[in-house]
C-alpha positions as CSV (number, residue, x, y, z in Angstrom):
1,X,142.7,95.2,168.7
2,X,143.0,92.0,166.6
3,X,141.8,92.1,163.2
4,X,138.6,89.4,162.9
5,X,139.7,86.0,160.8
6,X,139.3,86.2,157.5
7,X,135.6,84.3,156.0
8,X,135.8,81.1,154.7
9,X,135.3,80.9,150.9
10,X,131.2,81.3,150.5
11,X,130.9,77.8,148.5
12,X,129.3,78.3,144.7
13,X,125.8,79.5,144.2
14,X,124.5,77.4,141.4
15,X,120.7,78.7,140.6
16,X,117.6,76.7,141.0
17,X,116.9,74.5,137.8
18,X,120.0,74.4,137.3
19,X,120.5,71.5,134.3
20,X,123.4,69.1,135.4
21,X,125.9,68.6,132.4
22,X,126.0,64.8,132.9
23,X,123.8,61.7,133.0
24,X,122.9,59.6,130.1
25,X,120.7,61.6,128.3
26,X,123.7,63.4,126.6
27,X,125.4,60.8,124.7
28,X,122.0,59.3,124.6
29,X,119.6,61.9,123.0
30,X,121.2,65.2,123.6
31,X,119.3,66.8,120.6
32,X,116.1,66.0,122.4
33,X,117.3,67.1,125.8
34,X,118.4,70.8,123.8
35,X,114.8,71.1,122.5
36,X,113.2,70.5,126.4
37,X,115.9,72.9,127.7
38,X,115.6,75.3,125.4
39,X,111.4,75.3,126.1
40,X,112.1,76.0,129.9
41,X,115.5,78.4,130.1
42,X,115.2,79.9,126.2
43,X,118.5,79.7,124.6
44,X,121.3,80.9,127.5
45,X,120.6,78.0,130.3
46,X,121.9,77.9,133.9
47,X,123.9,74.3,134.3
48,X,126.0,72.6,136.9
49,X,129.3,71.7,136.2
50,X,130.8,68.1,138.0
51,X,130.9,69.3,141.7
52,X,127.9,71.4,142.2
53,X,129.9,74.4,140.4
54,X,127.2,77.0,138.1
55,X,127.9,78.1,134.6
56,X,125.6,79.0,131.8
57,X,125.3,77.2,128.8
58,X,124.5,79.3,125.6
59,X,122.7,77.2,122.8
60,X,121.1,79.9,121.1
61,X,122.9,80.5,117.3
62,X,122.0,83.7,117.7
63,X,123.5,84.3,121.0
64,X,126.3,82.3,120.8
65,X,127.4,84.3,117.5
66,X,127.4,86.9,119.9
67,X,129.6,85.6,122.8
68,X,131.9,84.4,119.9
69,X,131.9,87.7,118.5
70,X,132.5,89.9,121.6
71,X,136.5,88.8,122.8
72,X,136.4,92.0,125.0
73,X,133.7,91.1,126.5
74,X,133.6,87.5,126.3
75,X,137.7,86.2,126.5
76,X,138.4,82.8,126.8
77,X,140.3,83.8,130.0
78,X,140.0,81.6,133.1
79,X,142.0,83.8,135.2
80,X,138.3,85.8,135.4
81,X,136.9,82.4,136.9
82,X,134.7,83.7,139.7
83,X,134.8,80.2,141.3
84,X,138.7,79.5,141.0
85,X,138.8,79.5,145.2
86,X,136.3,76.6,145.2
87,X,137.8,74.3,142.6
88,X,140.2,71.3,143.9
89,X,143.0,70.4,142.6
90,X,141.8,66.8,141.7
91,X,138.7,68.3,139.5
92,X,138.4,66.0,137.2
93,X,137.5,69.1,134.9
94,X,140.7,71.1,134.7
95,X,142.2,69.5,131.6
96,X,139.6,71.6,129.7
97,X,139.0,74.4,132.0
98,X,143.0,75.5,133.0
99,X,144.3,78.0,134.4
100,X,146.3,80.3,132.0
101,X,149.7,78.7,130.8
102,X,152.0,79.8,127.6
103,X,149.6,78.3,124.7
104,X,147.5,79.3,122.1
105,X,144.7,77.2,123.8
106,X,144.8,78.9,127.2
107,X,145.7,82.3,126.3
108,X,143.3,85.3,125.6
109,X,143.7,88.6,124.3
110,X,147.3,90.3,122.7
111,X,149.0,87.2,124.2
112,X,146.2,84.7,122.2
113,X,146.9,86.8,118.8
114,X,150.7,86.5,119.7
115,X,150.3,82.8,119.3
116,X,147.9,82.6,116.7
117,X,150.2,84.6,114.6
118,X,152.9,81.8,115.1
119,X,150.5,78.6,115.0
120,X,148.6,79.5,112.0
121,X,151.1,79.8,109.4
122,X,153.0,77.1,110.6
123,X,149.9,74.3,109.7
124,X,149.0,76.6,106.9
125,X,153.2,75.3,105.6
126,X,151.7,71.9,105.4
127,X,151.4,70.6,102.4
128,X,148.0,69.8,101.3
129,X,149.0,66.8,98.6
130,X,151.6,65.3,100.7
131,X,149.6,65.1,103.7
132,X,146.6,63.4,101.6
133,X,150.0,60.8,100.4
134,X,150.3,60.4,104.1
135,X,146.9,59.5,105.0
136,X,146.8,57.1,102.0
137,X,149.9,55.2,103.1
138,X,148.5,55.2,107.2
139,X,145.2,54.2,106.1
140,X,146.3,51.6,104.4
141,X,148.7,50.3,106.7
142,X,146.1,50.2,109.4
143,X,143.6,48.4,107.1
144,X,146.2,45.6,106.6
145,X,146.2,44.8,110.5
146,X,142.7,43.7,109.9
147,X,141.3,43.1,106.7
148,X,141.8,39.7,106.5
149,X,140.0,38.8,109.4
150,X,136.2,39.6,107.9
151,X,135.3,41.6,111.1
152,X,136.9,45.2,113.0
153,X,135.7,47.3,115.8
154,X,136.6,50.7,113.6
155,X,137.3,53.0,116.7
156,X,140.0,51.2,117.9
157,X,141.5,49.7,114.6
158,X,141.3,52.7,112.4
159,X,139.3,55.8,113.5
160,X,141.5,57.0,116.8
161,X,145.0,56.1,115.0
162,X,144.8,57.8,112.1
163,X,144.4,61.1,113.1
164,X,147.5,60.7,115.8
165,X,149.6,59.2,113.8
166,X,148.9,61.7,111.2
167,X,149.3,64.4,113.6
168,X,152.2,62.9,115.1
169,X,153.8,63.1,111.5
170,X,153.0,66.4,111.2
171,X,154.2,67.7,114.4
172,X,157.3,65.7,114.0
173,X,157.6,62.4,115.5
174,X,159.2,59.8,113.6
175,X,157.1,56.9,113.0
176,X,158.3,54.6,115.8
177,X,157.4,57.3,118.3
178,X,154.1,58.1,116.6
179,X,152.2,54.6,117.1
180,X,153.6,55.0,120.9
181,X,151.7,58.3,121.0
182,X,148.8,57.0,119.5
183,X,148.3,54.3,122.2
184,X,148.9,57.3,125.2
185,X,146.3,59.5,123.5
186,X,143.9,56.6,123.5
187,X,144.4,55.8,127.4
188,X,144.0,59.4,127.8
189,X,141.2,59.7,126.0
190,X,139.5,57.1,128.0
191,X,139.4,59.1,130.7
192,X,140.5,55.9,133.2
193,X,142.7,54.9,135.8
194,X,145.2,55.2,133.2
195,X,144.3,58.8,132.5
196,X,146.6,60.7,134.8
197,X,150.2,58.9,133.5
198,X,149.0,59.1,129.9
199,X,149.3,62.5,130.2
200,X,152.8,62.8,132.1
201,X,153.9,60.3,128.8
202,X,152.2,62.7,126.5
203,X,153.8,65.4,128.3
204,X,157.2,63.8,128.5
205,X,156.7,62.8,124.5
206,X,156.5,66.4,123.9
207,X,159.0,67.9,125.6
208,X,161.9,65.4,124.1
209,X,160.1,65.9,121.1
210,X,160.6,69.8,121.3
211,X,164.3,69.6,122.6
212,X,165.3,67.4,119.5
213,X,163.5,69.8,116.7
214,X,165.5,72.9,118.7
215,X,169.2,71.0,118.1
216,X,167.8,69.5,114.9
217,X,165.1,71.1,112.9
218,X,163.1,69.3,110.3
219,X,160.5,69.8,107.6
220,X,157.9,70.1,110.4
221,X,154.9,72.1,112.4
222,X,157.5,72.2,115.5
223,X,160.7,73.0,113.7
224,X,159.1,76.0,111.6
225,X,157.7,77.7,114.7
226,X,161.5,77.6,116.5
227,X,162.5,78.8,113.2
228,X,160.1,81.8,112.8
229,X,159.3,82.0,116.4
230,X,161.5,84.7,117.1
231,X,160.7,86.0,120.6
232,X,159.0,82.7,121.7
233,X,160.3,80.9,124.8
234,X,160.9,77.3,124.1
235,X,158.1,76.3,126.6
236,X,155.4,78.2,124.8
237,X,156.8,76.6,121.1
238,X,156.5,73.0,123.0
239,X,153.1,73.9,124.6
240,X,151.5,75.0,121.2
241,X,153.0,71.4,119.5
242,X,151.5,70.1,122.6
243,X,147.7,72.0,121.9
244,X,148.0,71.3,118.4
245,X,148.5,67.4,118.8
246,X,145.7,67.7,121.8
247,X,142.9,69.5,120.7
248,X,143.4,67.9,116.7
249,X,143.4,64.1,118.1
250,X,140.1,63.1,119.4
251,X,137.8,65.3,117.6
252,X,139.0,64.5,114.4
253,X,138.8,60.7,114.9
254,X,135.3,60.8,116.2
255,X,134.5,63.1,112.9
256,X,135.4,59.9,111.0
257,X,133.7,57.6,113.6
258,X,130.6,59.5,113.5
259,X,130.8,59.5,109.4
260,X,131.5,56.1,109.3
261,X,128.1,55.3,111.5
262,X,126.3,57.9,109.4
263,X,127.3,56.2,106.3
264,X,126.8,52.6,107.5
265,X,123.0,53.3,109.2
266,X,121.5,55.7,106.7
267,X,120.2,54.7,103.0
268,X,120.9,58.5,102.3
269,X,124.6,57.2,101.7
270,X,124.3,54.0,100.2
271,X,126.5,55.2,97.3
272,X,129.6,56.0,99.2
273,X,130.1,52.5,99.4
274,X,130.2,52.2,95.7
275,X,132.6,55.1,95.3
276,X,130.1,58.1,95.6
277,X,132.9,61.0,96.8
278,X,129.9,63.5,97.1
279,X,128.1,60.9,99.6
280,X,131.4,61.4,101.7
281,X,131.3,64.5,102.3
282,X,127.8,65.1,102.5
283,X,128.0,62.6,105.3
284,X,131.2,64.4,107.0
285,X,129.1,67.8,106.6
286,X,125.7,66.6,108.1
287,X,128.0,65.2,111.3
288,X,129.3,68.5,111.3
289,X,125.7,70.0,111.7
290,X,124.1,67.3,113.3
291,X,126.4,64.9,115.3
292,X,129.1,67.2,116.1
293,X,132.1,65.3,117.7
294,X,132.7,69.0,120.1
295,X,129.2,69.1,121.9
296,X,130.0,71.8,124.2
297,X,133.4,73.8,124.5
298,X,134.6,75.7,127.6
299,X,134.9,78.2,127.8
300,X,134.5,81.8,127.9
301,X,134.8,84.3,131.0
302,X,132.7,87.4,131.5
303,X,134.9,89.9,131.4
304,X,132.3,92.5,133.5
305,X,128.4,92.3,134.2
306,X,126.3,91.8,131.5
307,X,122.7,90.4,130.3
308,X,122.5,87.8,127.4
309,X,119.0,87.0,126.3
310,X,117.5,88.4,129.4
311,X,119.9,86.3,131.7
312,X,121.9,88.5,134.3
313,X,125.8,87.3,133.6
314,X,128.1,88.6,136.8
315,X,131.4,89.6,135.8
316,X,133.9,86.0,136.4
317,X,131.2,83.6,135.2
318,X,131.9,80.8,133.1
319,X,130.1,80.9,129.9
320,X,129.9,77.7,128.0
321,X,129.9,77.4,124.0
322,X,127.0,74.8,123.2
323,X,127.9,74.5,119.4
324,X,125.8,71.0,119.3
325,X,122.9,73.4,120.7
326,X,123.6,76.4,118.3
327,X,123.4,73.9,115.8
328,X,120.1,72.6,116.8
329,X,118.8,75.6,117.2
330,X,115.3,75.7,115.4
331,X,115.7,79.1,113.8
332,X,119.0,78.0,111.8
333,X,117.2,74.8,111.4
334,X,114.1,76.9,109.5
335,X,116.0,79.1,107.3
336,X,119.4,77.7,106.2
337,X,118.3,74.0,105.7
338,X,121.7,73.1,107.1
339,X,122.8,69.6,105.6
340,X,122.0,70.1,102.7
341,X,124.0,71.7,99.8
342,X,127.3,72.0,101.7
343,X,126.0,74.7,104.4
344,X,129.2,75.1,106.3
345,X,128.1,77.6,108.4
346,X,127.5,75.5,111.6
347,X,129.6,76.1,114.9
348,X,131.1,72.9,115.1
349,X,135.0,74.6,114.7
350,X,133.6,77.6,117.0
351,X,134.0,81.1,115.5
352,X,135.7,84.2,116.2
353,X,139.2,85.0,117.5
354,X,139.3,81.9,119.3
355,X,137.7,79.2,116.7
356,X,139.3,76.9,115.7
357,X,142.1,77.8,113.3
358,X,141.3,77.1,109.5
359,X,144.7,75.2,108.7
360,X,144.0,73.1,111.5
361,X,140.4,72.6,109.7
362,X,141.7,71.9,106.2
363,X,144.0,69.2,108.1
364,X,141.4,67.4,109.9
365,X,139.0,67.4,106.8
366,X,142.1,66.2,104.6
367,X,142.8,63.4,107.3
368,X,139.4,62.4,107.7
369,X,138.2,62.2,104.3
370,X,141.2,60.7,102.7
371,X,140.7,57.9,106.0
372,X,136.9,57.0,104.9
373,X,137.8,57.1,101.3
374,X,140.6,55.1,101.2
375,X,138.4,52.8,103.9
376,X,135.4,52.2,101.6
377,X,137.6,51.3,98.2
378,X,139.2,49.2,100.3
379,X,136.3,47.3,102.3
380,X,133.1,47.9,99.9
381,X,130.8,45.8,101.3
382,X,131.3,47.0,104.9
383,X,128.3,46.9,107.0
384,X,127.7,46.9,111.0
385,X,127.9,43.5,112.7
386,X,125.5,44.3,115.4
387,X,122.0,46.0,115.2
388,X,122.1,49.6,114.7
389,X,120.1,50.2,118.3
390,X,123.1,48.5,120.3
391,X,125.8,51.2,119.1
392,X,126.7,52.8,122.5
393,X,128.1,56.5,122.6
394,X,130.7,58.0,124.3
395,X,129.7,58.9,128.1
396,X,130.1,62.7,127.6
397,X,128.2,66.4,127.8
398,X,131.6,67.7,125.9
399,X,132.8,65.3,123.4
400,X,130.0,63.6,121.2
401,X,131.5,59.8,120.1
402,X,131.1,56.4,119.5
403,X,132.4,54.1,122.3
404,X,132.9,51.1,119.4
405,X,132.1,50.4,116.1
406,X,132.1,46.7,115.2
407,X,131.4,45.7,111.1
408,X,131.9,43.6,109.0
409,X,133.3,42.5,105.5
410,X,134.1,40.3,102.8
411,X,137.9,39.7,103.8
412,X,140.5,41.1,101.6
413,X,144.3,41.0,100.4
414,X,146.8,43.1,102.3
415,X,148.3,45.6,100.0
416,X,151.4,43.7,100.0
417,X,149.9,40.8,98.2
418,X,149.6,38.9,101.7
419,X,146.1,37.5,103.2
């Protein structure tokens, strides 16, 4: 006797309620959409994922100090991914929710440690001062493209290439190859037509950048991990310089996008523009708390069944990180009057084994600061050009930025001496 053909695939159960992680509300008013959520679901919320695929969103600090806490429980493994048979291969969300591959980012467990142990004292050998000489010298360049022309849109002129072509230096691309980059990683972070074969040319970028620093190592993030990498294929060395270019670009430029727009729309800051250093990083903390360029990261797996704040969590179910959420959340809110007094204890980084690593914080607060400083001695009276209420953000659940940022200014010198 024949054995019966096998079931199709049941398709994905997502619950009833279920909040849909897009629409305009998001970029629009996400803080106010948290508090509404969090009055109907509490602080672990069924969603739906792009597709009609379920997930829960934690934006409880509480709980999500728990998920972050619990690796065992809780690893940022996608191979656990109960829905993995239902997901095509065109889903327009698998650059941030892979499959395992050879990388810091996408690794979990012994294997994740194996990495970290390689990536984090490779950016903690960069050296603090000459990286702040470095982001002096790019600001300023960038600055001179523009400010003699009285007017900029600041996202595209200054806040998205500094950080790449900071991290580009880092990792170690030559200069040339570094403004290339930096025009890639802004088609792929556009998320366009463009999107797809911005990331092969990444991709490619990478690689040849990973077989040069093998045959001829450098002062750089790349050469030192071939250099102490012993045991490390070359693939996974050119897939961490590939996460750590990745996952330092965009959220670091829309910390200084964000800071800027803080800085430019609230009378709290009005002294940064005369040369109030504190102002700056008061500013670059409050985003941190309150305008957090990484809204929601994915992800974590559960590693069995489990209950989290009264939810049932099967074994294989994604478990989103709201850190904007966590933030927001009106306990922390109450007690550790975030913003103020440099309260750094906010999830925008993440937390535990799998935050985000603190050399690669020190670097993005070192780029972004030494960009807005070197900005506002440079441009002093620089205001918006359009009203405040026509600022658009980003169209994004994830990634929390400005889509432009047009000002203005009393037009200035190059640092060359030319107008």
């Amino acid at each position: 006797m024949s054995n019966p053909p096998p079931k199709p695939a049941a398709c994905p159960v997502v619950q009833p309620g279920a909040v849909p992680l897009s629409g305009a509300r998001f970029h629009t008013e996400p803080q106010q959409l948290y508090r509404e959520v969090r009055r109907e679901h509490g602080p672990v919320v069924p969603v739906e994922l792009l597709g009609g695929f379920p997930a829960w969103l934690v934006i409880g600090y509480r709980e999500l100090h728990q998920v972050t806490s619990d690796p065992e429980l809780f690893p940022r493994d996608s191979s656990l991914w109960n829905q993995w048979e239902h997901i095509p291969e065109d889903w327009p969300l698998l650059p941030m929710i892979s499959r395992p591959m050879p990388s810091i980012y996408f690794t979990s467990g012994a294997d994740h440690r194996r990495h970290a142990n390689l990536v984090e004292p490779a950016l903690e050998a960069v050296d603090a001062f000459e990286l702040r000489r470095a982001c002096e010298e790019l600001a300023d360049r960038l600055i001179d493209s523009f400010c003699g022309r009285g007017e900029a849109e600041l996202l595209a002129a200054f806040a998205k290439p500094l950080p790449i072509l900071a991290l580009a230096r880092i990792v170690g691309f030559p200069d040339e190859e570094g403004t290339q980059l930096a025009d890639v990683m802004n088609e792929l972070a556009d998320g366009g037509p463009g999107a797809q074969q911005a990331y092969m040319t990444f991709f490619g970028l990478i690689q040849k950048l990973a077989k040069e620093k093998r045959a001829n190592p450098g002062g750089d993030v790349t050469s030192w991990m071939y250099r102490h990498g012993d045991g490390f294929t070359d693939e996974e060395v050119m897939l961490d310089a590939k996460d750590i270019t990745a996952a330092g670009f965009l959220p670091t430029a829309d910390w200084i996008g964000n800071s800027i727009r803080l800085m430019l729309t609230d009378d709290r800051f009005a002294s940064a523009l005369g040369g109030g250093r504190f102002s700056v990083a008061q500013a670059m903390n409050e985003v941190l708390w309150e305008d957090s360029p990484t809204q929601i990261l994915s992800g974590r797996w559960a590693s069995r069944d489990t209950h989290l704040a009264g939810r049932s969590i099967r074994s294989g179910d994604l478990v989103l990180l709201g850190l904007a959420g966590a933030n927001a959340d009106p306990q922390i809110q109450q007690h550790l009057t975030p913003a103020q007094g440099g309260n750094s204890a906010h999830f925008a980084f993440s937390y535990g084994d799998y935050r985000c690593p603190f050399p690669a914080q020190e670097i993005a607060e070192i780029i972004a600061r030494t960009g807005i400083e070197v900005l506002l001695d440079r441009l002093p009276d620089l205001e918006l050009s359009v009203p405040v209420e026509s600022l658009v953000r980003r169209e994004s659940a994830f990634l929390r930025g400005m889509q432009e940022i047009p000002v203005r200014f009393t037009p200035v010198r190059t640092t060359g001496g030319l107008s």
